[in-house]
Structures are given as structure tokens and as C-alpha cells.
N, CA, C and O atoms as CSV, one atom per row, in Angstrom:
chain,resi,resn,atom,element,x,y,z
A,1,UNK,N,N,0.827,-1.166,0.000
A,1,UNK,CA,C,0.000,0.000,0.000
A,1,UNK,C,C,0.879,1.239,0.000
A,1,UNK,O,O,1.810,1.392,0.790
A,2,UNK,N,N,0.631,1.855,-0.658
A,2,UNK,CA,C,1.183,3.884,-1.259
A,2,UNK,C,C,0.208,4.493,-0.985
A,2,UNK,O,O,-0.997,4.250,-1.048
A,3,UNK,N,N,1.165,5.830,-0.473
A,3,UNK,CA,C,-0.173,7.112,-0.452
A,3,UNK,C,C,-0.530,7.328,-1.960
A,3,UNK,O,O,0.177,6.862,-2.853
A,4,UNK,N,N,-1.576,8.002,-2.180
A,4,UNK,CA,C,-1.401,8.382,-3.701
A,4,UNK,C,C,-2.100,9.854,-3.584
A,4,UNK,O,O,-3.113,10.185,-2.969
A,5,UNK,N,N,-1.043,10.757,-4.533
A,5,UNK,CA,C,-1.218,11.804,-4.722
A,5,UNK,C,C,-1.032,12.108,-5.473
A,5,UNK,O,O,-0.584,11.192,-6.164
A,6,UNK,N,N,-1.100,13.954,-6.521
A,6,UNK,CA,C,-1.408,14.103,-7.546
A,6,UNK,C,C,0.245,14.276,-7.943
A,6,UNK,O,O,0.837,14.382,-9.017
A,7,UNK,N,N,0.407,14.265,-7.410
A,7,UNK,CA,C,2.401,14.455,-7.924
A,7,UNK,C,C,2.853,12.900,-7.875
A,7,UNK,O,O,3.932,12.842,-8.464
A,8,UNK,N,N,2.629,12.142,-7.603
A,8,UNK,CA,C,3.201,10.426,-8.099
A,8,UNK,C,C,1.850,9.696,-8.416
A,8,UNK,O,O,1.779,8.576,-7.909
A,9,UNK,N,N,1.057,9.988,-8.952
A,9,UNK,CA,C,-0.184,9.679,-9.753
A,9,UNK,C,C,0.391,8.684,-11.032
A,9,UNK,O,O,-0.143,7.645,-11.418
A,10,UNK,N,N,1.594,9.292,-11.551
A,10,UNK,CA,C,2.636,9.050,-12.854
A,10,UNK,C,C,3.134,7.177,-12.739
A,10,UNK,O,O,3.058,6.251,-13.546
A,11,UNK,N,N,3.576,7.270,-11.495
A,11,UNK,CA,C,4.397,6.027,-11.068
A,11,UNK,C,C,3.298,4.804,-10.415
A,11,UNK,O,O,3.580,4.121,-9.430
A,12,UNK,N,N,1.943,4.694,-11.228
A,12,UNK,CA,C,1.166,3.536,-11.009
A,12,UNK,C,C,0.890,3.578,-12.963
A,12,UNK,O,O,0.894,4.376,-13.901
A,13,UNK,N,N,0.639,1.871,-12.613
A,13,UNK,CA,C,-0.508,1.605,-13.895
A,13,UNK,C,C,-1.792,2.209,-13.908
A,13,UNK,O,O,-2.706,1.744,-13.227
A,14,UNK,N,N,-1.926,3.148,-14.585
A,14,UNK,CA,C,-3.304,3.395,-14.625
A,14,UNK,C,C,-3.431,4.080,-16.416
A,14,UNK,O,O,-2.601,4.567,-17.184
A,15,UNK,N,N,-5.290,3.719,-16.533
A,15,UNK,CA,C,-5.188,3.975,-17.880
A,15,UNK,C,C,-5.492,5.542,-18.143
A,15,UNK,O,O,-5.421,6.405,-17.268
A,16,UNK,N,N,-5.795,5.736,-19.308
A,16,UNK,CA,C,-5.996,8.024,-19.232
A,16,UNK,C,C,-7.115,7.842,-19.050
A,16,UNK,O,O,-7.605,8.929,-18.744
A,17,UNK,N,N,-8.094,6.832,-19.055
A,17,UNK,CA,C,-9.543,7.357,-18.183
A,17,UNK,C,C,-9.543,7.107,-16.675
A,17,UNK,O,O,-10.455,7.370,-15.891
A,18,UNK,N,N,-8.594,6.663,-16.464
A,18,UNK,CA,C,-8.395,6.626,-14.697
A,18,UNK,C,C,-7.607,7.459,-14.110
A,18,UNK,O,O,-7.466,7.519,-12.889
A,19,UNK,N,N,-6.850,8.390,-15.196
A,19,UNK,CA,C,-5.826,8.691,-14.446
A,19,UNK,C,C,-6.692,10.141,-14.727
A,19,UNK,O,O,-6.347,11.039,-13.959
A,20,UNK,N,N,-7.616,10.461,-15.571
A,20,UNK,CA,C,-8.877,11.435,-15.729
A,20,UNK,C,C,-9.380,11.515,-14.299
A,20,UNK,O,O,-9.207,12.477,-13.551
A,21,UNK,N,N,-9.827,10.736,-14.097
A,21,UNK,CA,C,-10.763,9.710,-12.842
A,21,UNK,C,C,-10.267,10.677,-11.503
A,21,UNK,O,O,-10.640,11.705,-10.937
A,22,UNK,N,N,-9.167,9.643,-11.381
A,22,UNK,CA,C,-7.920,9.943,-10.042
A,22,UNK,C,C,-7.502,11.078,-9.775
A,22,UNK,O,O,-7.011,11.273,-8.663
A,23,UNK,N,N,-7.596,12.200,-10.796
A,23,UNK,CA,C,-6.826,13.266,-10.632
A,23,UNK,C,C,-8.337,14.387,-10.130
A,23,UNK,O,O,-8.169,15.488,-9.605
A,24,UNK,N,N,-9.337,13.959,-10.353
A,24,UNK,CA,C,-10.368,14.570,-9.914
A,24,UNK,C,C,-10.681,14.307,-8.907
A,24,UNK,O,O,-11.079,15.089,-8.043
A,25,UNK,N,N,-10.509,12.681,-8.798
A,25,UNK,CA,C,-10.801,12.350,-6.797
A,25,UNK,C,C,-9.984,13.134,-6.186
A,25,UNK,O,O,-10.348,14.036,-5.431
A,26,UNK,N,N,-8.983,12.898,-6.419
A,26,UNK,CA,C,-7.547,13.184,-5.497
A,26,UNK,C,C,-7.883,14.985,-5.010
A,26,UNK,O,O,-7.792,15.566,-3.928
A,27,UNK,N,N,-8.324,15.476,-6.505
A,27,UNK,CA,C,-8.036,16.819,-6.033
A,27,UNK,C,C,-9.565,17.450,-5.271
A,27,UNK,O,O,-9.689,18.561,-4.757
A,28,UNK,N,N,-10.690,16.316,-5.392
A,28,UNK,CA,C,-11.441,16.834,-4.359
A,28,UNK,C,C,-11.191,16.202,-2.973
A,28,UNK,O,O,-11.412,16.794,-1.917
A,29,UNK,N,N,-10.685,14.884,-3.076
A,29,UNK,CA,C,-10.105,15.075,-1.569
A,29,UNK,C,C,-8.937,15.835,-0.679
A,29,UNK,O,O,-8.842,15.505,0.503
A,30,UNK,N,N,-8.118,16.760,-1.165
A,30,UNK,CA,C,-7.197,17.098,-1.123
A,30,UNK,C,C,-8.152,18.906,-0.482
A,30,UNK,O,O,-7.804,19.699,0.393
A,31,UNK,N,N,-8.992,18.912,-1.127
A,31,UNK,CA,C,-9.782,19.838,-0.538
A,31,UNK,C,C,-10.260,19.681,0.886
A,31,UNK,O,O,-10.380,20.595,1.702
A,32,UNK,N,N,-10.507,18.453,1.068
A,32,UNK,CA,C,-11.012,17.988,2.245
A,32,UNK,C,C,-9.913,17.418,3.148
A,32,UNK,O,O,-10.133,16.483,3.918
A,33,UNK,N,N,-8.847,17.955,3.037
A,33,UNK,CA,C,-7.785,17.550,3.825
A,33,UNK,C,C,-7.576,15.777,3.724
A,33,UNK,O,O,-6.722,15.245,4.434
A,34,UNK,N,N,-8.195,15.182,3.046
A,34,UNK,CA,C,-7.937,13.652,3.090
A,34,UNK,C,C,-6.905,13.159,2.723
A,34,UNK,O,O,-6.383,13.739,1.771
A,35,UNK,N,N,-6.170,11.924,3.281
A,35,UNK,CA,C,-5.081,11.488,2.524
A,35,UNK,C,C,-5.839,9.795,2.130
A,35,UNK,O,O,-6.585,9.053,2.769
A,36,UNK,N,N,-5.235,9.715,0.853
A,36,UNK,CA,C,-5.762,8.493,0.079
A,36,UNK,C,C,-4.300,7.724,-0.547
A,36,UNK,O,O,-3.348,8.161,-1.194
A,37,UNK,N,N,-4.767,5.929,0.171
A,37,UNK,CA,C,-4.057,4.864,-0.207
A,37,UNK,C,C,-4.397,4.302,-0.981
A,37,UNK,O,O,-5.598,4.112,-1.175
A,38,UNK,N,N,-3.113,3.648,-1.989
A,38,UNK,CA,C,-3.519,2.865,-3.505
A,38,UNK,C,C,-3.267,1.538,-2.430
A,38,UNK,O,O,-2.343,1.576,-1.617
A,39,UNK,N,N,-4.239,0.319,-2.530
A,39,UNK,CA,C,-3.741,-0.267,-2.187
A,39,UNK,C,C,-3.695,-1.459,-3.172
A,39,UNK,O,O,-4.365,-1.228,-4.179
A,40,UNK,N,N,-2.933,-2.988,-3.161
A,40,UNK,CA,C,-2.566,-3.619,-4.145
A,40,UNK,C,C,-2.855,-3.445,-5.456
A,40,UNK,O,O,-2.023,-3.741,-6.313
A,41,UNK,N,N,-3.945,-2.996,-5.738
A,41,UNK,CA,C,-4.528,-3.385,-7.136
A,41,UNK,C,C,-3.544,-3.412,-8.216
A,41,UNK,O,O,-3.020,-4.379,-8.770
A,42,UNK,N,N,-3.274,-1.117,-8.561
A,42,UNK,CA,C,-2.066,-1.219,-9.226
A,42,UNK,C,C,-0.702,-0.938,-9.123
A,42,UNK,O,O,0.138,-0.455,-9.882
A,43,UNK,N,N,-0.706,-1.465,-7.732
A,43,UNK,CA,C,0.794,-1.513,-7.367
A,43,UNK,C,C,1.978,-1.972,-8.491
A,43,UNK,O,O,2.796,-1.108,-8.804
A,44,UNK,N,N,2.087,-3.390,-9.135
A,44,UNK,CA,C,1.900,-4.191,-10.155
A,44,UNK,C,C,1.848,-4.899,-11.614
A,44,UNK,O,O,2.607,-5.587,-12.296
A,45,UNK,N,N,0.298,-4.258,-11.746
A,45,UNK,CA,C,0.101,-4.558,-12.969
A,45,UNK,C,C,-1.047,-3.627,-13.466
A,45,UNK,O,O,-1.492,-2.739,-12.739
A,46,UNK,N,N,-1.615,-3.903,-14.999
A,46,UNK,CA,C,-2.942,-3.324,-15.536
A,46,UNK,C,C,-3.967,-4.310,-15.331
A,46,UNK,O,O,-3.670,-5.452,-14.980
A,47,UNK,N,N,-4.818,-4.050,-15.472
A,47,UNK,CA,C,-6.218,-4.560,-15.583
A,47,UNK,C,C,-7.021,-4.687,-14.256
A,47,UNK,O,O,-8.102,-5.165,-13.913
A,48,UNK,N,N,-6.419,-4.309,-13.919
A,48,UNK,CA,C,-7.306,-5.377,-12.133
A,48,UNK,C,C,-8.249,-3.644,-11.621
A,48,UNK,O,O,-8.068,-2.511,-12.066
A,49,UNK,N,N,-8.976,-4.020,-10.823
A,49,UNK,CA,C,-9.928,-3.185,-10.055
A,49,UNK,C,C,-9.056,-2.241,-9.243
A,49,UNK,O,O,-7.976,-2.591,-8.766
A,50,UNK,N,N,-9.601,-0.978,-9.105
A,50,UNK,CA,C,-9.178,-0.043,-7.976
A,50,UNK,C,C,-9.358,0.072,-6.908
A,50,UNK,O,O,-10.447,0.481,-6.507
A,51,UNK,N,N,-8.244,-0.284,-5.980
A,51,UNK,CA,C,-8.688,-0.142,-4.407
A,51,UNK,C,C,-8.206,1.144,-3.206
A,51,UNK,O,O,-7.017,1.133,-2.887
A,52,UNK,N,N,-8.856,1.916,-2.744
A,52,UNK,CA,C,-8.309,2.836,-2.215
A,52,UNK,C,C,-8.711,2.956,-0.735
A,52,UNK,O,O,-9.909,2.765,-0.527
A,53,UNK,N,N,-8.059,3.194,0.173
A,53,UNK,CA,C,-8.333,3.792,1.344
A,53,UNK,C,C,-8.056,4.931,1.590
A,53,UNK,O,O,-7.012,5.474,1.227
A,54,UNK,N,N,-9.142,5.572,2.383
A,54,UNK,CA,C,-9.363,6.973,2.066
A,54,UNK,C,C,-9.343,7.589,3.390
A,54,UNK,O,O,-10.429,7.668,3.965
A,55,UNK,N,N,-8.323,8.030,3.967
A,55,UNK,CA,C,-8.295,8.843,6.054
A,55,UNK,C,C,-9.064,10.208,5.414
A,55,UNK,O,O,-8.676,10.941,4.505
A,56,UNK,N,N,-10.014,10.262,6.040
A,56,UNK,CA,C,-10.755,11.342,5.957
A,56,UNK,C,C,-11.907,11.388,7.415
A,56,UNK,O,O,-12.913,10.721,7.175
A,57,UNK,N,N,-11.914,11.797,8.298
A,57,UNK,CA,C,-12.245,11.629,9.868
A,57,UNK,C,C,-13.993,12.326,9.381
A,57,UNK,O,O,-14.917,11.885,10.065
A,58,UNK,N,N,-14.227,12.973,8.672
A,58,UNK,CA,C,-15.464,13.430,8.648
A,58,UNK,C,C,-16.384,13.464,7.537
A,58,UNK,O,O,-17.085,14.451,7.312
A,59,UNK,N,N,-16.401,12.592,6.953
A,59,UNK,CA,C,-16.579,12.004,5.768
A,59,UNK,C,C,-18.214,11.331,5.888
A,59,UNK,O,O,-18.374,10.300,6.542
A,60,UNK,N,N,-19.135,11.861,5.351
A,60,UNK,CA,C,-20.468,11.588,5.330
A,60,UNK,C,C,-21.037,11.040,3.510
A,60,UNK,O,O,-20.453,11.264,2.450
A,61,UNK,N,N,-22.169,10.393,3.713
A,61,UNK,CA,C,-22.701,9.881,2.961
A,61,UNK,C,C,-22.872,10.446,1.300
A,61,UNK,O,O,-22.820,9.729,0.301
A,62,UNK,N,N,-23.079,11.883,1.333
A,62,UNK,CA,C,-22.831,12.695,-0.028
A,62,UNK,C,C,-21.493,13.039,-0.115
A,62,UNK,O,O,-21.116,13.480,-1.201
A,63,UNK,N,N,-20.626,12.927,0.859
A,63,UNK,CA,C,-19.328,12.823,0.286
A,63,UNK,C,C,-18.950,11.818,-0.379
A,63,UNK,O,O,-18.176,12.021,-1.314
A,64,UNK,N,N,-19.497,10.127,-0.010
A,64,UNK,CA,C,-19.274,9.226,-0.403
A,64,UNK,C,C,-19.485,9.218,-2.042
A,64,UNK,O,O,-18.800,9.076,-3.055
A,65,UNK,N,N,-20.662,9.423,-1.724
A,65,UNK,CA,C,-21.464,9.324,-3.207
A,65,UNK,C,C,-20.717,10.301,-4.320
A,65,UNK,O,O,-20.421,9.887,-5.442
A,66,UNK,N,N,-20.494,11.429,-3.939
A,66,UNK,CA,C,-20.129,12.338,-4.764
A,66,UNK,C,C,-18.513,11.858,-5.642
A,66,UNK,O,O,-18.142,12.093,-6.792
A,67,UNK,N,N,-17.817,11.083,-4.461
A,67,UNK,CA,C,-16.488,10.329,-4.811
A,67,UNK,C,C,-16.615,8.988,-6.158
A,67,UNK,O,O,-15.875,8.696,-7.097
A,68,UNK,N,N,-18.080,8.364,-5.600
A,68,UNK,CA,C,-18.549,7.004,-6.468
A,68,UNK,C,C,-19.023,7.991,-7.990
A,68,UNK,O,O,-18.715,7.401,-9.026
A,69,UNK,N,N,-19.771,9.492,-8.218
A,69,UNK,CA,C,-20.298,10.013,-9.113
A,69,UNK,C,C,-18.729,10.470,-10.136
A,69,UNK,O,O,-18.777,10.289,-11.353
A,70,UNK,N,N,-17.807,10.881,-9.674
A,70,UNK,CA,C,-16.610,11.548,-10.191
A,70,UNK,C,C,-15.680,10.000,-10.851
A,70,UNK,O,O,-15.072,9.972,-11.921
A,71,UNK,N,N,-15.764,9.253,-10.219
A,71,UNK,CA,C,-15.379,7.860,-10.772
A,71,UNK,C,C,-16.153,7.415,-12.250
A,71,UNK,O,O,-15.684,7.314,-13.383
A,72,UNK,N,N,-17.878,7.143,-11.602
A,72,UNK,CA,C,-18.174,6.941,-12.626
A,72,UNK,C,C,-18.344,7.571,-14.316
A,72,UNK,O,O,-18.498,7.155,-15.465
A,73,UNK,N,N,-18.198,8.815,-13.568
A,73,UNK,CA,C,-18.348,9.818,-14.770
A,73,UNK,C,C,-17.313,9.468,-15.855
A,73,UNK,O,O,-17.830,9.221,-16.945
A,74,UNK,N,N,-15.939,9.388,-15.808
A,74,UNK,CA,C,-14.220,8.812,-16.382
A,74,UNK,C,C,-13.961,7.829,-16.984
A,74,UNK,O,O,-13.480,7.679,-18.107
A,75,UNK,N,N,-14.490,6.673,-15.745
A,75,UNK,CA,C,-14.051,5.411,-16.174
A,75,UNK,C,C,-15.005,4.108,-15.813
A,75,UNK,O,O,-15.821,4.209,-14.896
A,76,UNK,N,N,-14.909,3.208,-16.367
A,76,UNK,CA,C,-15.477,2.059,-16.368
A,76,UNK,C,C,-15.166,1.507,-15.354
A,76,UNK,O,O,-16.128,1.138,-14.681
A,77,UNK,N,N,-14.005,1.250,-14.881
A,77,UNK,CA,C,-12.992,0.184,-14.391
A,77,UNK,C,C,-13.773,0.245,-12.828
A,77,UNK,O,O,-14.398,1.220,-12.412
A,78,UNK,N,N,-13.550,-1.141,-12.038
A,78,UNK,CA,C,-14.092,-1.189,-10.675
A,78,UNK,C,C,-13.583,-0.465,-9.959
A,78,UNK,O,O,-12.438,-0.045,-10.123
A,79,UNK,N,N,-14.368,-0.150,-8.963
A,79,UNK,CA,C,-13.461,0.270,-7.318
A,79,UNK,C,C,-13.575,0.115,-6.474
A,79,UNK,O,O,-14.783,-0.039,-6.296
A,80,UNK,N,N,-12.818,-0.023,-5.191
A,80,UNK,CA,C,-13.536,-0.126,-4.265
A,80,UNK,C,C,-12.855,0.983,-2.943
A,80,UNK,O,O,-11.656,1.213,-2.787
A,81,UNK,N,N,-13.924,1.513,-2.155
A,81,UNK,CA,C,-13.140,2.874,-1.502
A,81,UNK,C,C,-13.585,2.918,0.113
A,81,UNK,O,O,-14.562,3.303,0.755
A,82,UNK,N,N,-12.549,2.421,0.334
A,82,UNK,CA,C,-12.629,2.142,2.054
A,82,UNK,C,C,-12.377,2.985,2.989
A,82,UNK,O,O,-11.235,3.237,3.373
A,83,UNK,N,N,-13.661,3.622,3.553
A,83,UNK,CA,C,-12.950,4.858,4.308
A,83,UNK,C,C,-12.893,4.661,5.364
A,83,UNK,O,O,-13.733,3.977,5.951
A,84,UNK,N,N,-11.499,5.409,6.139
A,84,UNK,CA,C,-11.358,4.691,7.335
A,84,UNK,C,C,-11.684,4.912,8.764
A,84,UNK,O,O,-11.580,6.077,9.149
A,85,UNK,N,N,-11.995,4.172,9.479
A,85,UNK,CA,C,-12.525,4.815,10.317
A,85,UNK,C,C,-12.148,3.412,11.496
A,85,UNK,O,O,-11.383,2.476,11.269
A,86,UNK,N,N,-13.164,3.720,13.079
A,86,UNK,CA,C,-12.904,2.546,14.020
A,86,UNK,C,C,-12.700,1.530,13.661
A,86,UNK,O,O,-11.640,0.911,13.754
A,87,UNK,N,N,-14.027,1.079,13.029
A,87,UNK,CA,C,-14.155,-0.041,12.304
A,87,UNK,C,C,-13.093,-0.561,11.410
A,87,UNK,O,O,-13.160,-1.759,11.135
A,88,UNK,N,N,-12.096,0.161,10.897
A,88,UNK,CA,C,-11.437,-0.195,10.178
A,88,UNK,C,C,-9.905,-0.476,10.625
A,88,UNK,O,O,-9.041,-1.021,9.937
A,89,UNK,N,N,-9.754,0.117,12.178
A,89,UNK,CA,C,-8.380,0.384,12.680
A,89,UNK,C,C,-7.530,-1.038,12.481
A,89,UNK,O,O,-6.359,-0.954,12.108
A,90,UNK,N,N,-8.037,-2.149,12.694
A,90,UNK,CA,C,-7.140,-3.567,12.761
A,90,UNK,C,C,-6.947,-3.249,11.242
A,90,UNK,O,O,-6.013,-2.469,11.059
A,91,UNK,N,N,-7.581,-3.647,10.124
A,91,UNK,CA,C,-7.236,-3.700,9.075
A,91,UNK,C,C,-5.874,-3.060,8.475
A,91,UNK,O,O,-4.921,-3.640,7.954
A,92,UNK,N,N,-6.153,-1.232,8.793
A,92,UNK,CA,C,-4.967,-0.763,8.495
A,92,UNK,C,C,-4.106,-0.572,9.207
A,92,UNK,O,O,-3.463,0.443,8.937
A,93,UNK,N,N,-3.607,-1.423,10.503
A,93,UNK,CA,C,-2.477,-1.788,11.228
A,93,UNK,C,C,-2.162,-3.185,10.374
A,93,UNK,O,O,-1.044,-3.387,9.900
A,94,UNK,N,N,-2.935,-3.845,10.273
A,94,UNK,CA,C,-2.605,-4.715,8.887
A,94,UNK,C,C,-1.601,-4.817,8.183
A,94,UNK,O,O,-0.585,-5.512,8.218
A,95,UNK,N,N,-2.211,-3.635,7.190
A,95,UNK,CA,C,-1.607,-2.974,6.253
A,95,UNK,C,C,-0.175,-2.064,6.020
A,95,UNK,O,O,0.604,-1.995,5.069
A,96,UNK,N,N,-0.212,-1.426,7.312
A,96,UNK,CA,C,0.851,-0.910,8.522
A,96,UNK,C,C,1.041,0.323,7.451
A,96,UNK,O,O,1.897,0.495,6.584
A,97,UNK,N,N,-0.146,1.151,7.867
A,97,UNK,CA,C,-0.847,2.687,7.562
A,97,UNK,C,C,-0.476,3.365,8.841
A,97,UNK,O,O,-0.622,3.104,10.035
A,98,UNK,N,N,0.025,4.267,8.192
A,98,UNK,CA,C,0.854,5.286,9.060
A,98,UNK,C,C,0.294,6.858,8.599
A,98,UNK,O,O,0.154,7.124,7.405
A,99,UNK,N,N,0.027,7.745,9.552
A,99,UNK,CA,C,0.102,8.698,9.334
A,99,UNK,C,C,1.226,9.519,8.989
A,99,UNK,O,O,1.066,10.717,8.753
């Protein structure tokens, strides 16, 4: 797992409708003070689904959605966007997510 941001966006597989995609998430979360993890998908390789974890402490339901609307708008390709929270703390000690 990588942070991903709009300055090493470059150094993953991703295609120009994702990297369309990504650069619009990124820069509305970046508004929202969030920091967002690539995790395995395209660490790697091409083709496979997008997985991200997303530290964002105040993060409500039209934020969610609005993240799933900016995706779909770009690209086809899957995703999946895990935001983190209690519920999630074992996982990304897991992962060994660091602030």
C-alpha cells in the first residue's frame, strides 16, 4: 500500500480514463484535507480493479457518493473505496498505515 497523490499519480498503472478519474478524486479530496491509499490493485500490474483507502475523519454519505459520481463519470474500471474509520483500525495496522 502507497499514499497516492497528484504528484506520483505518474508512477502507477493506470489507464488516461483513470488517471482522468484519479486526478479529480484526489483533487477533491485534497480539498477535504484527506489522505488516500492505492492499495494492491495497481501496485503491479494493468487490468485489475481499484482499491483505495481513504483517512478522511469526517466524511459523510454525499461525500461518499459524490467520490462514487466523479469515478463513474471517467471510467469504467471497478473500485472499491474504504474509508477509514474505528471499524477499520485492525485492518490498516494490517496494512501498517501510518500517518
Amino acid at each position: 500500500m502507497q499514499i497516492l497523490t497528484l504528484k506520483n499519480i505518474d508512477n502507477f498503472h493506470f489507464l488516461s480514463d483513470e488517471k482522468i478519474w484519479l486526478t479529480k478524486v484526489l483533487n477533491y479530496l485534497n480539498q477535504k484535507w484527506a489522505k488516500t491509499y492505492l492499495m494492491w490493485s495497481r501496485l503491479s500490474g494493468w487490468w485489475k480493479d481499484i482499491d483505495l483507502l481513504v483517512k478522511w475523519w469526517n466524511i459523510n454519505q454525499d461525500d461518499l457518493f459524490k467520490l462514487k459520481y466523479l469515478f463513474w463519470q471517467y471510467s469504467d474500471t471497478d473500485i472499491d473505496i474504504v474509508i477509514s474509520s474505528e471499524k477499520t483500525k485492525e485492518f490498516e495496522k494490517y496494512l501498517e498505515i501510518t500517518n
